[in-house]
N, CA and C atoms of all chains as a GROMACS GRO file, in nm:
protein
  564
    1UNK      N    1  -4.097   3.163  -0.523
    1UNK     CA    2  -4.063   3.055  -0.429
    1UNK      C    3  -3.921   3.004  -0.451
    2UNK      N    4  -3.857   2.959  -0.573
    2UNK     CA    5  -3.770   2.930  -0.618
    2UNK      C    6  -3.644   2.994  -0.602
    3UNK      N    7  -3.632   3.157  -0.587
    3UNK     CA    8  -3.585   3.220  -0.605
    3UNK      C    9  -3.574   3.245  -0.453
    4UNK      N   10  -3.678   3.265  -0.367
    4UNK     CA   11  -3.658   3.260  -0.198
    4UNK      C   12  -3.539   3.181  -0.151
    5UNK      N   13  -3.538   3.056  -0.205
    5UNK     CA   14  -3.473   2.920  -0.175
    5UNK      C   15  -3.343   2.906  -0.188
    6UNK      N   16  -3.290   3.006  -0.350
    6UNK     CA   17  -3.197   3.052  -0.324
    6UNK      C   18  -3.127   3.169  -0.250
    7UNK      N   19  -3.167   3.197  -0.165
    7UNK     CA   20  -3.132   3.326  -0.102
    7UNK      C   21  -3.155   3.266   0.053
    8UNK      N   22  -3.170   3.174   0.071
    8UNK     CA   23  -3.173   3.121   0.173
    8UNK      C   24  -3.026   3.038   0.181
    9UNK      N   25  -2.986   2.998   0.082
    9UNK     CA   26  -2.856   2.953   0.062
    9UNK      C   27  -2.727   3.028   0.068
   10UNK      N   28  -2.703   3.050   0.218
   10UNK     CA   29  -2.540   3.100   0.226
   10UNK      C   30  -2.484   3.026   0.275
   11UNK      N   31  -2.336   3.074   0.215
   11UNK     CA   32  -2.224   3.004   0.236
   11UNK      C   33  -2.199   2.995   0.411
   12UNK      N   34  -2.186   2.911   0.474
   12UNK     CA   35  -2.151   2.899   0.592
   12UNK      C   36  -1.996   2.913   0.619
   13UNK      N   37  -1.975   2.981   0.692
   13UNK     CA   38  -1.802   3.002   0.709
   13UNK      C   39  -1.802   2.932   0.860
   14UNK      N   40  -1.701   2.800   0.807
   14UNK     CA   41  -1.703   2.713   0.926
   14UNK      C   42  -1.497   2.771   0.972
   15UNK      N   43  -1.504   2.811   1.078
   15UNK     CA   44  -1.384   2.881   1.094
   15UNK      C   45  -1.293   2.751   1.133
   16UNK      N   46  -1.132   2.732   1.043
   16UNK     CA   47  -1.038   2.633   1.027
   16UNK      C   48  -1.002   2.580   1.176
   17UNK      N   49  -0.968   2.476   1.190
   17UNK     CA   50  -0.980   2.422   1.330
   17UNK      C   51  -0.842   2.400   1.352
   18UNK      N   52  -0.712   2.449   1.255
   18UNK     CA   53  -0.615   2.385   1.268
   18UNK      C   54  -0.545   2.573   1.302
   19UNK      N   55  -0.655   2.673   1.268
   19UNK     CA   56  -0.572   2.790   1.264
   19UNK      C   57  -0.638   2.857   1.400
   20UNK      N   58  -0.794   2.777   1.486
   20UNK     CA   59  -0.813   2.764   1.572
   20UNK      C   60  -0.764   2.754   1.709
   21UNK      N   61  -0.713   2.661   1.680
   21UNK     CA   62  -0.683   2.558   1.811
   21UNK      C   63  -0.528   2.576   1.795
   22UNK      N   64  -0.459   2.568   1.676
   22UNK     CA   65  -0.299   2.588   1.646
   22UNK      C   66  -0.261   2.458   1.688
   23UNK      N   67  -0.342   2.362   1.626
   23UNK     CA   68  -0.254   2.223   1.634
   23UNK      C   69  -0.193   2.191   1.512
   24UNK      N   70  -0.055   2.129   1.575
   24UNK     CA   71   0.041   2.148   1.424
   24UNK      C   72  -0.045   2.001   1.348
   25UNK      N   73  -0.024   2.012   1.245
   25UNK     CA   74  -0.036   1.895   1.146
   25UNK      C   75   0.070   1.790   1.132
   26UNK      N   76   0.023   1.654   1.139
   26UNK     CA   77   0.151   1.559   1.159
   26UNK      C   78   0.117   1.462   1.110
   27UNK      N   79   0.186   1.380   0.975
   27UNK     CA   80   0.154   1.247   0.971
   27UNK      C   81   0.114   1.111   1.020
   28UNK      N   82   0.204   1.143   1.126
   28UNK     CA   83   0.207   1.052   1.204
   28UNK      C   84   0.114   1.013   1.342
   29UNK      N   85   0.018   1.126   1.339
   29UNK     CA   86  -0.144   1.182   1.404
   29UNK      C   87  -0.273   1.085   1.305
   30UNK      N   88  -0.331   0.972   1.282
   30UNK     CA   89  -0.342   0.928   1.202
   30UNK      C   90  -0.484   0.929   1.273
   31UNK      N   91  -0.499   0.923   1.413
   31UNK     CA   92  -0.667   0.917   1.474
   31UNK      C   93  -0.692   1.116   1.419
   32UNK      N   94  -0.668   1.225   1.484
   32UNK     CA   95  -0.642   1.315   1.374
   32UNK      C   96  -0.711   1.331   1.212
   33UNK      N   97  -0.600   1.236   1.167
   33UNK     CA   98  -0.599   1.264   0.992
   33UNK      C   99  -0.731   1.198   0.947
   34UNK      N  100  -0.785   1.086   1.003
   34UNK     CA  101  -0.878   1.052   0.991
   34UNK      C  102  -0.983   1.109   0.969
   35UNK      N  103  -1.036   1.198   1.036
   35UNK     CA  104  -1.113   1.275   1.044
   35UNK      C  105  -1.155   1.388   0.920
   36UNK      N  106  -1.055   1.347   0.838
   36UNK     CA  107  -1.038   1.440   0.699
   36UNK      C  108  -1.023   1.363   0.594
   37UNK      N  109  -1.078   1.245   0.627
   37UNK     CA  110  -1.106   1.172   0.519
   37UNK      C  111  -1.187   1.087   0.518
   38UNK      N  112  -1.267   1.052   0.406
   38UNK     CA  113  -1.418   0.988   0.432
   38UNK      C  114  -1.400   0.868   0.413
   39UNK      N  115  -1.519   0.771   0.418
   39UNK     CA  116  -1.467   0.670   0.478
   39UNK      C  117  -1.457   0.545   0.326
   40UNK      N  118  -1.423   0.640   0.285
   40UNK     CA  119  -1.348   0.566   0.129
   40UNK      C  120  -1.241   0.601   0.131
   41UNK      N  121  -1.167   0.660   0.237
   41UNK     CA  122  -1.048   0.680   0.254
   41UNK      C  123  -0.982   0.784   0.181
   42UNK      N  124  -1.082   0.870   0.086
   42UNK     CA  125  -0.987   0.994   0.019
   42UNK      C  126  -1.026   1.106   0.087
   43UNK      N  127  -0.955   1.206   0.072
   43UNK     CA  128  -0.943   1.335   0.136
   43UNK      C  129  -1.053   1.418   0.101
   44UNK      N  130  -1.137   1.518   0.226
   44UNK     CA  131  -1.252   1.542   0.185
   44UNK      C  132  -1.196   1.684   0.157
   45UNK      N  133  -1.290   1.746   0.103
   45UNK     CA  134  -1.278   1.864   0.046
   45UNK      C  135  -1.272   2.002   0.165
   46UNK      N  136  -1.216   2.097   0.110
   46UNK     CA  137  -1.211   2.206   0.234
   46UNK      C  138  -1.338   2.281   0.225
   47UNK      N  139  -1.381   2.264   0.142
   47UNK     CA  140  -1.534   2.342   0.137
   47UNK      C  141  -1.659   2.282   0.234
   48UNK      N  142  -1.603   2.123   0.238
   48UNK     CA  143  -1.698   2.078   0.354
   48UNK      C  144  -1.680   2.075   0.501
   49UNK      N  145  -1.508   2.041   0.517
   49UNK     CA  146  -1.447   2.093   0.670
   49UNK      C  147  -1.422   2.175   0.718
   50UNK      N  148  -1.387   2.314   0.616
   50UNK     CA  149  -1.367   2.446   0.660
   50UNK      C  150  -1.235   2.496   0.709
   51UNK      N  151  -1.132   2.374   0.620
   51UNK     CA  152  -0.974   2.427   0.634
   51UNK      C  153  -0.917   2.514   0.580
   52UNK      N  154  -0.882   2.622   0.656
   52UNK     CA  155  -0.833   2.756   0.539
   52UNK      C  156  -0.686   2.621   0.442
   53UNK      N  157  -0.680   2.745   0.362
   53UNK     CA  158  -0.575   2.701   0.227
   53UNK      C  159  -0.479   2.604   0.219
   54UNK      N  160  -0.396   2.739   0.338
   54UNK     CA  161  -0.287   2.646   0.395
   54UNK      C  162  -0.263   2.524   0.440
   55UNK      N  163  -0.392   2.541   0.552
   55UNK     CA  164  -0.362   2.406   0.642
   55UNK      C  165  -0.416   2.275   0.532
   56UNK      N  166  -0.546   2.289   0.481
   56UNK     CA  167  -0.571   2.163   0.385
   56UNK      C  168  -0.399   2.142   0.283
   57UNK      N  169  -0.300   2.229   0.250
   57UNK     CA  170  -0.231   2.215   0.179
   57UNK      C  171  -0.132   2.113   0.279
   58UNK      N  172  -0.069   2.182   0.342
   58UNK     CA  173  -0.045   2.069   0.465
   58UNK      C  174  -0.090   1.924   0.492
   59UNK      N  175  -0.230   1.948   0.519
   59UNK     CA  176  -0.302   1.822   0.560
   59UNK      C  177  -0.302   1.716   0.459
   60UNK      N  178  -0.328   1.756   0.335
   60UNK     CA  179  -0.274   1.638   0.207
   60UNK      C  180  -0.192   1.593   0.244
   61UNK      N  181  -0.073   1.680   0.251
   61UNK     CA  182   0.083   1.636   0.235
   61UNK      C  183   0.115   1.536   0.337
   62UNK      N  184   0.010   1.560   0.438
   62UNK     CA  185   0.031   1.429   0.563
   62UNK      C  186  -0.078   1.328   0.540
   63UNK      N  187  -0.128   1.364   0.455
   63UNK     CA  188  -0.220   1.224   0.444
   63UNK      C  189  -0.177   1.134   0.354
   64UNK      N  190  -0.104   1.212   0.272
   64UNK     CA  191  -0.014   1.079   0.159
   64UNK      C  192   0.079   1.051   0.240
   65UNK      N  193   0.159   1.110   0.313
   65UNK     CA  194   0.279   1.070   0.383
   65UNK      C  195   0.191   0.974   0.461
   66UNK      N  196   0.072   1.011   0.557
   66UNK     CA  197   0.060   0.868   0.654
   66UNK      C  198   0.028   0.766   0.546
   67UNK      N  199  -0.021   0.745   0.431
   67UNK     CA  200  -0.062   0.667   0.309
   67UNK      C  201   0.065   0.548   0.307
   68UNK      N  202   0.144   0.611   0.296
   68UNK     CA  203   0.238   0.552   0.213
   68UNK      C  204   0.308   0.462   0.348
   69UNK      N  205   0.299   0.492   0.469
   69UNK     CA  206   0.357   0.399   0.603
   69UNK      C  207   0.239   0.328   0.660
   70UNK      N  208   0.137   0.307   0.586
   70UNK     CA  209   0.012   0.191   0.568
   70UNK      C  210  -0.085   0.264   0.720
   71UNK      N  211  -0.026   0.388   0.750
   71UNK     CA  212  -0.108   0.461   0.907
   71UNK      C  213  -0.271   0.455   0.802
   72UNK      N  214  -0.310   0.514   0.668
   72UNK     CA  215  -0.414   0.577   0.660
   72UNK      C  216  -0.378   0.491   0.499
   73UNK      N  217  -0.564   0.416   0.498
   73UNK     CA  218  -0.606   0.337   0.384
   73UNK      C  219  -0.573   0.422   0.215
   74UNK      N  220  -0.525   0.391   0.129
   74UNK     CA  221  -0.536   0.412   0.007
   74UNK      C  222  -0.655   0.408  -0.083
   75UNK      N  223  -0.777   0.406  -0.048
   75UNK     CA  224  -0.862   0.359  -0.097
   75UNK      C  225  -1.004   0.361  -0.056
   76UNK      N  226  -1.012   0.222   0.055
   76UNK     CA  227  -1.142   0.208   0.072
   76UNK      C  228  -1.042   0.126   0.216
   77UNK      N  229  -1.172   0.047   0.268
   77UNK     CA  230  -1.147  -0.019   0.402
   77UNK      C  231  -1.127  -0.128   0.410
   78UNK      N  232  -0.999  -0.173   0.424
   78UNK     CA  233  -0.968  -0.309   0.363
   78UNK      C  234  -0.998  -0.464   0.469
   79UNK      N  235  -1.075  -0.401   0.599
   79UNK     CA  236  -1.091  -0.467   0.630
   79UNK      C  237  -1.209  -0.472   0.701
   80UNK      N  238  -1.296  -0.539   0.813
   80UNK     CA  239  -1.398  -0.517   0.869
   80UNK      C  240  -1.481  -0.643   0.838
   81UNK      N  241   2.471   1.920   0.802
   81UNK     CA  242   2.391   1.848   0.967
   81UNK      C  243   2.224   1.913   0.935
   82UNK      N  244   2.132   1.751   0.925
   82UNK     CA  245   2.016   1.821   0.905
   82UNK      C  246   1.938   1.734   1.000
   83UNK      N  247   1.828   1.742   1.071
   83UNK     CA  248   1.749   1.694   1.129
   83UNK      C  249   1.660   1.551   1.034
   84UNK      N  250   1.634   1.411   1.082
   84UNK     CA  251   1.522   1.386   1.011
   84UNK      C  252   1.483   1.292   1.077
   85UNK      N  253   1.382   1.230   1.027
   85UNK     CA  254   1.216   1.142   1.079
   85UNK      C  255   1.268   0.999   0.988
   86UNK      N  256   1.242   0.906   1.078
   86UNK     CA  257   1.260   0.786   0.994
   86UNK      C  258   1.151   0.688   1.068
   87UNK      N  259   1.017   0.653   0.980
   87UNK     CA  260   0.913   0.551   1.029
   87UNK      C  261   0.940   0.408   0.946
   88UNK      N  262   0.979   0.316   1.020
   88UNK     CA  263   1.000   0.193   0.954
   88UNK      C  264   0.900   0.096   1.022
   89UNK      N  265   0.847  -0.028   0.949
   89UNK     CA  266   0.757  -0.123   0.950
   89UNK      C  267   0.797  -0.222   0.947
   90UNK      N  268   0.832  -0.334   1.061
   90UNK     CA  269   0.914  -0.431   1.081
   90UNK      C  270   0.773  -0.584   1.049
   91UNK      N  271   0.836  -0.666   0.989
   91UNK     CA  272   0.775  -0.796   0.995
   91UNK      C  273   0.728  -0.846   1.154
   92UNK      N  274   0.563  -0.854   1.148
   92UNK     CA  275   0.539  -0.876   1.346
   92UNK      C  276   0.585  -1.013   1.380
   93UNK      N  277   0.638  -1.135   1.266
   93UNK     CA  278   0.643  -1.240   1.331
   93UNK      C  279   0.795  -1.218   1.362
   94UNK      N  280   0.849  -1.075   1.394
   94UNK     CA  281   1.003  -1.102   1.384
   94UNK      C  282   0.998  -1.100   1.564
   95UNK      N  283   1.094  -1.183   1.628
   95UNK     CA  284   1.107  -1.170   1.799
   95UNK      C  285   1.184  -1.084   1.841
   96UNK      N  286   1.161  -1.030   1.971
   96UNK     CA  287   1.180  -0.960   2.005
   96UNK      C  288   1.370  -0.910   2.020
   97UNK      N  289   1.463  -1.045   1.971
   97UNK     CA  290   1.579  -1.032   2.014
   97UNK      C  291   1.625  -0.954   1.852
   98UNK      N  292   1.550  -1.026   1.753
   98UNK     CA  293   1.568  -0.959   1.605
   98UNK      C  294   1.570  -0.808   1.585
   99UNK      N  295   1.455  -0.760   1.657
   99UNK     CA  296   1.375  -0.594   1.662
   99UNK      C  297   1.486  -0.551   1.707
  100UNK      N  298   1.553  -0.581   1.855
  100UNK     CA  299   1.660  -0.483   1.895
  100UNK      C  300   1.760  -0.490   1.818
  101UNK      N  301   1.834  -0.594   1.723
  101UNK     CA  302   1.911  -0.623   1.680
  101UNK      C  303   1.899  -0.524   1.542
  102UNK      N  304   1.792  -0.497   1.481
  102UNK     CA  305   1.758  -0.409   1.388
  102UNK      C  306   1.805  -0.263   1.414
  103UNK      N  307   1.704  -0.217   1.548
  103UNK     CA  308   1.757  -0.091   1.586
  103UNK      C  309   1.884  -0.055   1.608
  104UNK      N  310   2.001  -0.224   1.670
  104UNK     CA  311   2.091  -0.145   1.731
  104UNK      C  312   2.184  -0.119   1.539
  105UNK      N  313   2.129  -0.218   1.464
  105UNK     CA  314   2.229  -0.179   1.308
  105UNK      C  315   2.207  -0.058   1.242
  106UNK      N  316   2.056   0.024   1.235
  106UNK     CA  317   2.043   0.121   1.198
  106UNK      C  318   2.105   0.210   1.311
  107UNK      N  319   2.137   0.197   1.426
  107UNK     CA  320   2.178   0.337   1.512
  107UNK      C  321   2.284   0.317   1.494
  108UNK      N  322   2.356   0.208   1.417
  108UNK     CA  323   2.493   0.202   1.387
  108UNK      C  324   2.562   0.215   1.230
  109UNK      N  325   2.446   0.239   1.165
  109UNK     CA  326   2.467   0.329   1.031
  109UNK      C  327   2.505   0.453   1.083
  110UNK      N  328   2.405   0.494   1.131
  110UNK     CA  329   2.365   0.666   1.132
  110UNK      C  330   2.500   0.724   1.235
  111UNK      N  331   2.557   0.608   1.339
  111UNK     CA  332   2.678   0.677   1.416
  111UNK      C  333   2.774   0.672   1.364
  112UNK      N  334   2.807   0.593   1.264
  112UNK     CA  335   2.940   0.569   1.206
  112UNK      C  336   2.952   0.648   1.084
  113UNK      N  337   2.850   0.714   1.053
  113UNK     CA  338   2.859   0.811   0.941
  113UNK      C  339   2.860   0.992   1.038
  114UNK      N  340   2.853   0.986   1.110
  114UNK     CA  341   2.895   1.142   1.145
  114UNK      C  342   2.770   1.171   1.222
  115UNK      N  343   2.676   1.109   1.215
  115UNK     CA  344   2.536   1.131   1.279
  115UNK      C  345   2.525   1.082   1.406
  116UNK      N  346   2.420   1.157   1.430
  116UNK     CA  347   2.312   1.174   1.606
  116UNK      C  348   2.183   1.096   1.630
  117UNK      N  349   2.168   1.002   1.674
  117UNK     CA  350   2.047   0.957   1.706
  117UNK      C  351   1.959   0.989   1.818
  118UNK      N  352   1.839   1.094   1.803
  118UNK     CA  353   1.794   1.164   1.883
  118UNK      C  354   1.709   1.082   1.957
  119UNK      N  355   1.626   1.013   1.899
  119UNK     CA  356   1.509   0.939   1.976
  119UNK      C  357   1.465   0.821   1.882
  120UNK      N  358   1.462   0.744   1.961
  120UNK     CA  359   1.421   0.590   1.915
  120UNK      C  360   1.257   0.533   1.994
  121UNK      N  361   1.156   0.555   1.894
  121UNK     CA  362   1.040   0.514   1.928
  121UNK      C  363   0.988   0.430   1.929
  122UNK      N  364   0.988   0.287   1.963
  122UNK     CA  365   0.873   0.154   1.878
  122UNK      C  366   0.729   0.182   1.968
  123UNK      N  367   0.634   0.169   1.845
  123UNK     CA  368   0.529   0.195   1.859
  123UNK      C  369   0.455   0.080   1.892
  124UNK      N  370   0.514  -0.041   1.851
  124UNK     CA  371   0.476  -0.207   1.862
  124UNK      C  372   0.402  -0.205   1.746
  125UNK      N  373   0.277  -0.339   1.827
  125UNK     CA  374   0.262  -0.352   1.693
  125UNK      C  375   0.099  -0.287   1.690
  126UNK      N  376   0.102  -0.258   1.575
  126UNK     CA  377  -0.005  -0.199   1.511
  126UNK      C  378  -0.080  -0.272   1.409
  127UNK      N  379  -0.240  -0.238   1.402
  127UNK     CA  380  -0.281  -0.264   1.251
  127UNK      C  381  -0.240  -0.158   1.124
  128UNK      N  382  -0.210  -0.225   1.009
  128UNK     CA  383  -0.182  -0.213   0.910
  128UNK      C  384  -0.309  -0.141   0.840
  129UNK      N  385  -0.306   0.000   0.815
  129UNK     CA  386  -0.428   0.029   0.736
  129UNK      C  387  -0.477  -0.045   0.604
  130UNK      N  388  -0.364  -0.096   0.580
  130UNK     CA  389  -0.376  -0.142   0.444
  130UNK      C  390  -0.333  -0.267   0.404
  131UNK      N  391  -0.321  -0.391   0.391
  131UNK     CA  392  -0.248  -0.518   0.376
  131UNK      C  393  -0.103  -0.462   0.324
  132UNK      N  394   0.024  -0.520   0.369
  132UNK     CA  395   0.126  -0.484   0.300
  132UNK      C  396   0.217  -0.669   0.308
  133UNK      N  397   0.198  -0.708   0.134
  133UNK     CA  398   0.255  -0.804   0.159
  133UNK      C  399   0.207  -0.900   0.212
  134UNK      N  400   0.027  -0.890   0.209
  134UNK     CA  401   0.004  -1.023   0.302
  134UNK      C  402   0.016  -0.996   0.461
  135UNK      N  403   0.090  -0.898   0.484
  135UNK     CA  404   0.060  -0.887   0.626
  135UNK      C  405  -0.041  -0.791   0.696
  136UNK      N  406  -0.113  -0.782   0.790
  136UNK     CA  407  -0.241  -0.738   0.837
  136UNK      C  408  -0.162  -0.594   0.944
  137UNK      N  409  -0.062  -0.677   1.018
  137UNK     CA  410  -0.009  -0.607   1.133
  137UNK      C  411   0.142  -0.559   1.097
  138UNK      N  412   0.184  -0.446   1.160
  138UNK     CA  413   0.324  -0.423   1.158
  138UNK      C  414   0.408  -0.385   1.295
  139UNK      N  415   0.548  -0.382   1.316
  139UNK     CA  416   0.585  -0.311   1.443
  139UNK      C  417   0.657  -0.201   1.380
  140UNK      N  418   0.575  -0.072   1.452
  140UNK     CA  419   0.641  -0.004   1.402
  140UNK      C  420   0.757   0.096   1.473
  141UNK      N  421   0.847   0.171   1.431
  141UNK     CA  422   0.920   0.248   1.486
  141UNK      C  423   0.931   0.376   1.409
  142UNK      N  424   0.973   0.418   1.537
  142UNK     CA  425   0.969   0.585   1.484
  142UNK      C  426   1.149   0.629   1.526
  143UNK      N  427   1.244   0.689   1.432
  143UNK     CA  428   1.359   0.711   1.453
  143UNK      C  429   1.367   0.829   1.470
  144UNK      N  430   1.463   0.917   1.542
  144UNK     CA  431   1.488   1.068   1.515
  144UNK      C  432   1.609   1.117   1.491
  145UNK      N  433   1.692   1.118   1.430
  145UNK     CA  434   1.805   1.136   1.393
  145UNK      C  435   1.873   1.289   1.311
  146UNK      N  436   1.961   1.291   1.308
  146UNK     CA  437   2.039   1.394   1.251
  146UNK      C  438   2.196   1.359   1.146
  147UNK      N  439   2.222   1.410   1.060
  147UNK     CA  440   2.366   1.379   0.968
  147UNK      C  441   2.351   1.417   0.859
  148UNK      N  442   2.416   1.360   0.784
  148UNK     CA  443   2.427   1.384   0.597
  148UNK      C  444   2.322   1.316   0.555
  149UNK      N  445   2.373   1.378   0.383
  149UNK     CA  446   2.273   1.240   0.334
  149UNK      C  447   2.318   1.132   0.288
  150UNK      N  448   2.450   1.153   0.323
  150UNK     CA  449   2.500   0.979   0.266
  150UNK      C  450   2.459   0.905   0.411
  151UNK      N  451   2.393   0.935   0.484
  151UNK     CA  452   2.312   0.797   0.592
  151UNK      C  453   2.177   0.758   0.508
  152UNK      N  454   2.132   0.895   0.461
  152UNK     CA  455   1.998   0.833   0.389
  152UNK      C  456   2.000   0.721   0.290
  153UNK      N  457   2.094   0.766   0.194
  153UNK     CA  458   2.117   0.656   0.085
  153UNK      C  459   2.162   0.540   0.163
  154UNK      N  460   2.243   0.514   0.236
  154UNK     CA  461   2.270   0.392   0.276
  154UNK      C  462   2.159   0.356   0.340
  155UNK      N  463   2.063   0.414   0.446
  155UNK     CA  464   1.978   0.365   0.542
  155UNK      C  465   1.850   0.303   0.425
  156UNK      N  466   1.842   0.390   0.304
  156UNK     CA  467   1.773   0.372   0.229
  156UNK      C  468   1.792   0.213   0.155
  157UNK      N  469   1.899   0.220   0.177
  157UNK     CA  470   1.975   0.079   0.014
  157UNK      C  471   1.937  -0.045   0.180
  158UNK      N  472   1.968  -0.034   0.267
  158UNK     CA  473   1.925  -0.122   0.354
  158UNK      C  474   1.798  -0.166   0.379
  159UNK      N  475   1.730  -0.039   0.400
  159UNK     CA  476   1.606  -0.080   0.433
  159UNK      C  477   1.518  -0.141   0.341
  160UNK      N  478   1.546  -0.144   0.210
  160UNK     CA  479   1.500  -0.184   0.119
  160UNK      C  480   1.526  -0.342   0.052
  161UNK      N  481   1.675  -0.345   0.078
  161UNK     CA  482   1.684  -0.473   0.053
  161UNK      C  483   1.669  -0.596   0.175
  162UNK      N  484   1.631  -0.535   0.278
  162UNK     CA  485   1.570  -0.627   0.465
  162UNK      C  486   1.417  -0.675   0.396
  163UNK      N  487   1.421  -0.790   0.384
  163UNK     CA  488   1.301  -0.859   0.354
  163UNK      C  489   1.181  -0.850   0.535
  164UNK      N  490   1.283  -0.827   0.640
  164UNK     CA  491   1.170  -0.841   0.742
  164UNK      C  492   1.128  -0.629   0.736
  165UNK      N  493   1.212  -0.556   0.659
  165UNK     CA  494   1.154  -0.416   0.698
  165UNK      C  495   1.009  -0.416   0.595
  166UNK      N  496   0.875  -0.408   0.608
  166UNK     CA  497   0.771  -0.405   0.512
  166UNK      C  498   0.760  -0.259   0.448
  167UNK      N  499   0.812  -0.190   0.499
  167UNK     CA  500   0.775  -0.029   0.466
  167UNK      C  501   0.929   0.068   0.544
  168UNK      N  502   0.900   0.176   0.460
  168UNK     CA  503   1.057   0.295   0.529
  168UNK      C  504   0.981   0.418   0.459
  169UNK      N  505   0.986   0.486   0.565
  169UNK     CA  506   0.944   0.666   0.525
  169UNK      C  507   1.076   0.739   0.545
  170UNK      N  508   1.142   0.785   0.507
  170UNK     CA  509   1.258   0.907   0.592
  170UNK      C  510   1.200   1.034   0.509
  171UNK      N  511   1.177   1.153   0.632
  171UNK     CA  512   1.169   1.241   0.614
  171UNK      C  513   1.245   1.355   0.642
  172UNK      N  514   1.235   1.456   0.618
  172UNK     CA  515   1.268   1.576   0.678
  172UNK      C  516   1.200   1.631   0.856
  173UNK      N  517   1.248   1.639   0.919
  173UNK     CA  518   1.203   1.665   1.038
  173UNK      C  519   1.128   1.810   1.042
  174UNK      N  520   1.001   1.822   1.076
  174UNK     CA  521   0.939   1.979   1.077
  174UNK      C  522   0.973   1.998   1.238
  175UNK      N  523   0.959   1.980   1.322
  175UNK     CA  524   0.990   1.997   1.443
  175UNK      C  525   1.108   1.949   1.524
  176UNK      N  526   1.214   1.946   1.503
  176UNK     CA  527   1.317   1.904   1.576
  176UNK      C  528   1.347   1.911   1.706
  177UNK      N  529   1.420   1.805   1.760
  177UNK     CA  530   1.417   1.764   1.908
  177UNK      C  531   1.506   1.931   1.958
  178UNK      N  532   1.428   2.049   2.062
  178UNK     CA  533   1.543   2.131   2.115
  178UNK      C  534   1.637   2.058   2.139
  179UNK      N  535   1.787   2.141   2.051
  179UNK     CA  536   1.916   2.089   2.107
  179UNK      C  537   1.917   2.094   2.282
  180UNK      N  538   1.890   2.121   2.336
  180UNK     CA  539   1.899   2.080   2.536
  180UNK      C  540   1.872   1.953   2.526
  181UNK      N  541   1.777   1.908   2.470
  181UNK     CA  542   1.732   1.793   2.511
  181UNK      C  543   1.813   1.656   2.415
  182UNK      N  544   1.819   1.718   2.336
  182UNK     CA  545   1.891   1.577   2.197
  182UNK      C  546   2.019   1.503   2.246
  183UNK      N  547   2.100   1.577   2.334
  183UNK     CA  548   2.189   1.491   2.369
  183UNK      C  549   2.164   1.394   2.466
  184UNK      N  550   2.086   1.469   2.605
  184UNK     CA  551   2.058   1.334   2.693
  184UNK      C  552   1.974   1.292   2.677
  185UNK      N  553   1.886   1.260   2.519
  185UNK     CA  554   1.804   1.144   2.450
  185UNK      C  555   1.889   1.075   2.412
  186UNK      N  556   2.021   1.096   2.348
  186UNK     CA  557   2.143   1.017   2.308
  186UNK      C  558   2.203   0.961   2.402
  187UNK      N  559   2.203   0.996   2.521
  187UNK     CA  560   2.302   0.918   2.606
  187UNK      C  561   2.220   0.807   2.636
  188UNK      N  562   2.102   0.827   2.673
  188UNK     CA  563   2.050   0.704   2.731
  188UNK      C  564   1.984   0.614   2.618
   0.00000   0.00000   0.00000
């Protein structure tokens, strides 16, 4: 049984939406960036969104950049 | 001559005669040093993802420019010591304005 259960477990290949669609990545896209980060405000992992390499390498780089011009929370949700 | 991105975060209780008065001193760094001002964006005002300073809201702008980097350091040493600027990003531009278009964004 145990052993079924694992073999029922594959990896799902969720195909990258940024190498998809060919939308460039931009800091300053912050409804976008959102979407790649949970709602504690840190960056979710590519294993759960399905960003090839690159683009998650990218997508950091704009999520600290929107970070730092107050577009996208440091943290958690500072307000509500 | 390099392309770049400049997002600045203006104090919202500043009026509206201050804001232009801002833009027109930074487009007058960046011309008097050898540089191009491609596009001038204000975004207004926005919420602040994050409190900055006590403030909730910001106005923001988006610059597009071109020159050396002695505009950065200066735009930099300014923007920093402007008690109404709350925030300054300058970047490197990944997409630059096609030259066709950058000049008659400059004229007008």
């Amino acid at each position: 049984m145990k052993k079924q259960k694992k073999k029922e477990k594959k990896p799902s290949s969720k195909p990258c939406r940024f190498c998809m669609d060919k939308i460039q990545i931009d800091y300053k896209n912050d409804t976008l960036l959102r979407r790649f980060v949970t709602d504690r405000g840190k960056i979710t992992p590519r294993r759960i969104t399905g960003t090839c390499a690159r683009h998650q390498r990218q997508l950091a780089h704009a999520i600290k950049r929107a970070r730092s011009v107050a577009l996208l929370p440091f943290v958690k949700v500072y307000y509500r | 001559m390099r392309a770049y991105e400049c997002v600045y975060i203006l104090d919202p209780a500043l009026e509206e005669i201050a804001v232009k008065e801002k833009t027109d001193r930074t487009r007058e760094i960046i011309t008097s040093r050898g540089g191009a001002v491609h596009k001038v964006d204000a975004w207004g005002k926005r919420r602040l993802a994050c409190p900055i300073s006590k403030r909730t809201e910001g106005m923001y702008t988006l610059l597009k420019f071109s020159g050396d980097n002695a505009i950065l350091a200066e735009l930099n040493r300014v923007f920093r010591f402007d008690d109404a600027v709350l925030r300054h990003l300058i970047v490197v531009d990944d997409n630059p304005l096609p030259p066709a278009t950058a000049p008659a964004a400059a004229d007008s």
